[in-house]
C-alpha positions as CSV (number, residue, x, y, z in Angstrom):
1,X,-11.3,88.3,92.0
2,X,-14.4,89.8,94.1
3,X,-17.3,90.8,92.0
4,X,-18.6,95.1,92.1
5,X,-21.1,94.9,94.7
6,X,-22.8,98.4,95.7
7,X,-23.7,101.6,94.6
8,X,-24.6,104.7,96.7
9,X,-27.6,106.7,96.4
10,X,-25.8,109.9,95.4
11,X,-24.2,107.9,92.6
12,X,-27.0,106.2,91.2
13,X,-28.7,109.9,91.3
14,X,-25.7,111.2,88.9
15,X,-26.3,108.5,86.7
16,X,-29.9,108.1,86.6
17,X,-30.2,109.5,83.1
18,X,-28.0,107.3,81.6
19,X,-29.6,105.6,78.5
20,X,-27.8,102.3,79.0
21,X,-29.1,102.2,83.0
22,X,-31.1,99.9,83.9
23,X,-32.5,99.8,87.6
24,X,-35.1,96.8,89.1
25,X,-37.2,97.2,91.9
26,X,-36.9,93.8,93.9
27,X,-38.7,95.1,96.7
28,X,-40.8,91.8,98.3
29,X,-42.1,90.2,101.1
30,X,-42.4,86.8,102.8
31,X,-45.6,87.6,104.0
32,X,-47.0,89.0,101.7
33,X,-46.6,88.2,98.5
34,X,-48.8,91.1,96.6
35,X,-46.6,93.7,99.0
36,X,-44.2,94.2,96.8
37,X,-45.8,95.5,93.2
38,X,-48.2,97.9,95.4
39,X,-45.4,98.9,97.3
40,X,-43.3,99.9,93.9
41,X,-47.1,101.3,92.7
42,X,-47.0,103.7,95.8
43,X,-43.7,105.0,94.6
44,X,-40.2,103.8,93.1
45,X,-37.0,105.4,91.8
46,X,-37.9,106.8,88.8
47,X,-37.3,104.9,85.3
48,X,-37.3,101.5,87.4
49,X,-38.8,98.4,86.8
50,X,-40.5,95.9,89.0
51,X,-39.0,92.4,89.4
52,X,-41.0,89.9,91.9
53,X,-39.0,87.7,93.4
54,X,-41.4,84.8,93.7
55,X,-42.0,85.1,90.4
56,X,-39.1,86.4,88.2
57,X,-36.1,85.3,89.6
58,X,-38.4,81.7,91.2
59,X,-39.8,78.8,89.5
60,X,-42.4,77.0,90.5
61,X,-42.0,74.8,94.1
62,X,-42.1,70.9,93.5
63,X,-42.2,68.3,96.3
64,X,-38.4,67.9,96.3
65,X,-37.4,71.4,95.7
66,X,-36.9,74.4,98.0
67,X,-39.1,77.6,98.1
68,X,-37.4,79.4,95.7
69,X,-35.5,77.3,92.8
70,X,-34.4,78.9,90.0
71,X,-36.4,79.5,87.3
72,X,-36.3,78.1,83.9
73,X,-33.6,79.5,82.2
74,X,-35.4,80.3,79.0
75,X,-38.2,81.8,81.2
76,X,-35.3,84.1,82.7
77,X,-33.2,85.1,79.6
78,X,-36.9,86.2,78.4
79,X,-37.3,88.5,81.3
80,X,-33.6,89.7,81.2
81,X,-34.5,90.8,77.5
82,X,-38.1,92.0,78.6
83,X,-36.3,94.4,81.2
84,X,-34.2,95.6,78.8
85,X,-31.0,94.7,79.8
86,X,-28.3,94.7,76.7
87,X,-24.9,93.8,76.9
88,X,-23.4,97.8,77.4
89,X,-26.3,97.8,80.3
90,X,-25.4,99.2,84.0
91,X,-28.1,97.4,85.8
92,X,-28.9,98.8,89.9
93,X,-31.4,96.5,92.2
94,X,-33.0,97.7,95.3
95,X,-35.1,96.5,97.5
96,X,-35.7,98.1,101.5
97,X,-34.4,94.8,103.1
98,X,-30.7,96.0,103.6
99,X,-30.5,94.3,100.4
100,X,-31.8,90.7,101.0
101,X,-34.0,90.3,98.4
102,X,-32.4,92.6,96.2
103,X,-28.9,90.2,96.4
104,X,-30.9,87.6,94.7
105,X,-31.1,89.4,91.6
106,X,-27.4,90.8,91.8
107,X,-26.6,86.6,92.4
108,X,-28.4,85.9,89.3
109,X,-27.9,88.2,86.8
110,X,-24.0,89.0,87.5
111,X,-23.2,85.7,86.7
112,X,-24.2,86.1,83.4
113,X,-21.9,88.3,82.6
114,X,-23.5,91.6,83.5
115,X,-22.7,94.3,85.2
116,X,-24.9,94.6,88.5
117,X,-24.9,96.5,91.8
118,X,-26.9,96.9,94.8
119,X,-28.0,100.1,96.0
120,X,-26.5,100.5,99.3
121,X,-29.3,101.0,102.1
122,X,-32.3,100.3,99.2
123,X,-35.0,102.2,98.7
124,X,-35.1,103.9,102.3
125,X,-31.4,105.5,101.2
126,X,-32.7,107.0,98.4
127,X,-35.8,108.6,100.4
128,X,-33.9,109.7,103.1
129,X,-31.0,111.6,100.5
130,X,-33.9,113.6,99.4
131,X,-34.1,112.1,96.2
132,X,-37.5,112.0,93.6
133,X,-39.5,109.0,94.0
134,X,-42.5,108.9,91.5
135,X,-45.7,106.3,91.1
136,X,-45.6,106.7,87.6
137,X,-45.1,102.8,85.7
138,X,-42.1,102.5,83.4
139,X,-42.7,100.1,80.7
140,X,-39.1,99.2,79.2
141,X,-37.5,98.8,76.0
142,X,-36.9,95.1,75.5
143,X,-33.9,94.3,74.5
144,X,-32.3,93.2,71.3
145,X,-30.1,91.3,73.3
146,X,-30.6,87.7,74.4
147,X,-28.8,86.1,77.0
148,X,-28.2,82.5,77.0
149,X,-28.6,81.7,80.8
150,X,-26.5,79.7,82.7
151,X,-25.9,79.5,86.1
152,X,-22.3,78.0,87.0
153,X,-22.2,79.3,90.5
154,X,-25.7,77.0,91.8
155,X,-25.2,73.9,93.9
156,X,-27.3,71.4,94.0
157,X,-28.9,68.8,96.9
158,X,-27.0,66.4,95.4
159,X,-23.5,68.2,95.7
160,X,-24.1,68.9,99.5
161,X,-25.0,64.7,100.0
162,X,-21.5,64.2,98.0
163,X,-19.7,67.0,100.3
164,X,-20.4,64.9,103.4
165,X,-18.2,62.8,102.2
166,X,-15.6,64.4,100.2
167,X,-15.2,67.6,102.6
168,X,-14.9,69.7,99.7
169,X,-16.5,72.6,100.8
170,X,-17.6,74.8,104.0
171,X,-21.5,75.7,104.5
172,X,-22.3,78.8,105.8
173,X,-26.2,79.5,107.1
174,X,-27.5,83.3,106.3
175,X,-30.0,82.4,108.7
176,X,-31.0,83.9,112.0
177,X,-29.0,82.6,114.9
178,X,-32.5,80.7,116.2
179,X,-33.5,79.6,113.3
180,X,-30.3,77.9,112.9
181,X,-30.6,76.3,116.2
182,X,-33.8,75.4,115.5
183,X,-35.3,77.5,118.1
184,X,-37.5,79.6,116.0
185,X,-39.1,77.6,113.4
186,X,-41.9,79.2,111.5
187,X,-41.1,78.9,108.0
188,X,-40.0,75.2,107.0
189,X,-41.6,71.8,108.6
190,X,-38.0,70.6,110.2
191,X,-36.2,73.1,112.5
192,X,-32.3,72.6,112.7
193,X,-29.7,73.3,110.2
194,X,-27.8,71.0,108.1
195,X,-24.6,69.2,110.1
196,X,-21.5,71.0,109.7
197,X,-23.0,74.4,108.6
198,X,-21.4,77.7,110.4
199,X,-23.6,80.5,110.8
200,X,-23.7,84.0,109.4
201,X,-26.9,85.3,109.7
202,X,-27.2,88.0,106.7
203,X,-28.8,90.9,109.1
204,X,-24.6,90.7,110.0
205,X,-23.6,92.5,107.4
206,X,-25.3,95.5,107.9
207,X,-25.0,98.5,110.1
208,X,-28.1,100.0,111.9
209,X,-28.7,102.1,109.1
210,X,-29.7,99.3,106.9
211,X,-26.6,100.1,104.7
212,X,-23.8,97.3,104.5
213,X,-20.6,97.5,106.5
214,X,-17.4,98.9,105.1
215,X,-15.2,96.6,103.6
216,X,-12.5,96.2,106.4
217,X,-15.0,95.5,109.1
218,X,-16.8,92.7,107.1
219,X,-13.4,91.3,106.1
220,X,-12.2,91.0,109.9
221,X,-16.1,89.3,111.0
222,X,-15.7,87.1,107.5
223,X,-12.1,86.1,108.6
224,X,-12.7,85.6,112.3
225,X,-15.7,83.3,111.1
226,X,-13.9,80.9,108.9
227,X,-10.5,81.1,110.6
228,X,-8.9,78.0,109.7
229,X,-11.4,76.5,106.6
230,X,-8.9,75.7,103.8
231,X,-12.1,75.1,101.5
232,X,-14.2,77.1,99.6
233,X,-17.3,78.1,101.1
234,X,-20.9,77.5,100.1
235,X,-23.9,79.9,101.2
236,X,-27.1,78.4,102.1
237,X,-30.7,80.1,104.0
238,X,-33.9,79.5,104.2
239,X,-34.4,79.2,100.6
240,X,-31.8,80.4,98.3
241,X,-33.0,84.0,98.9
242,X,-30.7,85.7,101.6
243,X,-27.9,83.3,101.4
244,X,-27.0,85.2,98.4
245,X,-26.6,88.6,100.7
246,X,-23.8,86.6,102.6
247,X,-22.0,86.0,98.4
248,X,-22.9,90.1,97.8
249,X,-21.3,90.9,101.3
250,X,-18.0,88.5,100.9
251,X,-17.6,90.2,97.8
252,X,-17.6,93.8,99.1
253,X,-15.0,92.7,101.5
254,X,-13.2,91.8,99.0
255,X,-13.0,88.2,99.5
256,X,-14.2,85.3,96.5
257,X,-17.6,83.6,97.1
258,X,-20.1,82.7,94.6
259,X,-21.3,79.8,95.3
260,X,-25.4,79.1,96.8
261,X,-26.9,75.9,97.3
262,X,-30.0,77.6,96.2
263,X,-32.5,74.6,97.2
264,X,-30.9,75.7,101.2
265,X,-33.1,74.4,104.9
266,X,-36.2,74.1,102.6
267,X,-35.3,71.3,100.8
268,X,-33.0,70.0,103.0
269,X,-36.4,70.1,105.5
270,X,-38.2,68.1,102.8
271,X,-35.2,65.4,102.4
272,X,-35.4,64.9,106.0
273,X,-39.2,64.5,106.2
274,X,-39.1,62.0,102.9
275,X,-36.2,59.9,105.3
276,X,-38.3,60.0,108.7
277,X,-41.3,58.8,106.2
278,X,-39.6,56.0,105.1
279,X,-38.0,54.9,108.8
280,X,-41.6,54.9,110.0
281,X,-42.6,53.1,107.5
């Protein structure tokens, strides 16, 4: 059963003044990574909240892990509740990626039972409706609620060694086609992508606009993509982050996906520079 996936700017305006809404600001930047809070500073949908990627919904990078692992989920379920998010909440992200950033949080938080959806075309759609944007901080209610995170839909390093051999599922790359082919490495130490990945880069799934596809065209690019895989289909990027746009997009065509190996190219980069370490050895 697909997941709700979007909301329009014109309906998060009529329901902006709904007590149980709750609406996160995920804007962020690779980049940059200050951009983001003085970005939302500058001006934000009103009543929204800041959530920073590298921090909120990230833990800490090890040696072994990719750029973005989850976080602790006590340090989550803490933010969840600091953000105010209770178990009647409607929660809306945003970001003004297309949603790329902002998918990371819909990832997260929906499979803990909540009700999240992306604002279709971010922050820019709401602008360009017309729609009031203010600079003004909103400090939340927390929560009475606490959720007890879990997250059933990660895979692991481990699970993609073990599919190698088993075959039980299909990768998929959310990553640019050249990154993919290694062309175009900037962000990890090994370029290529991990053998027997298909590619989907994310920026795919979205018209010119910024604003995703409708349904039926995403379901005929989705279809045409997998054609004959007869196994469910794991999304993997750079680092967790955008692979979870491809999930958010797969949804909206109606089709089931859910799963992210959330450790993606930048730990598999790592595993591959820990091998060539040892062969040289």
């Amino acid at each position: 059963m697909a997941l709700p996936t979007l909301i329009s700017a014109a309906q998060l305006k009529a329901v902006l003044s709904q007590s149980d809404l709750v609406v996160l600001d995920c804007r962020f930047y690779l980049n940059d990574l200050s951009k983001g809070q003085q970005e939302f500073h500058k001006g934000h949908i009103p009543g929204a909240v800041f959530v920073d990627l590298h921090h909120d919904l990230a833990g800490a990078e090890t040696e072994t892990s990719g750029r973005h692992p989850l976080p602790d989920a006590k340090a989550l379920s803490a933010s969840i509740q600091q953000w105010g998010i209770e178990p009647s909440s409607q929660v809306v992200v945003y970001d003004d990626m297309g949603g790329a950033f902002a998918a990371r949080a819909w990832w997260m938080l929906v499979q803990q039972g909540i009700e999240v959806m992306v604002l279709d075309g971010g922050f820019p759609a709401w602008v360009n409706a017309g729609y009031d944007v203010t600079s003004v901080k909103t400090t939340a209610t927390p929560a009475k609620y606490s959720v007890d995170v879990q997250f059933p839909w990660f895979i692991s390093e481990e699970h993609v060694v073990t599919n190698f051999e088993s075959g039980q599922f299909q990768l998929i790359d959310a990553r640019a086609q050249d990154r993919f082919q290694g062309l175009n490495e900037t962000m990890d130490p090994v370029a290529g992508h991990i053998p027997g990945a298909l590619n989907r880069p994310f920026a795919d799934n979205l018209r010119p606009s910024g604003q995703m596809k409708s349904p039926d065209v995403l379901f005929d690019e989705w279809s045409a993509l997998l054609g004959e895989v007869d196994v469910p289909v794991v999304y993997y990027c750079g680092s967790g982050v955008t692979a979870c746009h491809n999930v958010l997009a797969m949804n909206h065509a109606g089709l089931e996906a859910k799963h992210v190996y959330v450790g993606s190219w930048s730990q598999w980069a790592k595993r591959i520079q820990r091998q060539l370490a040892l062969s040289d050895a």
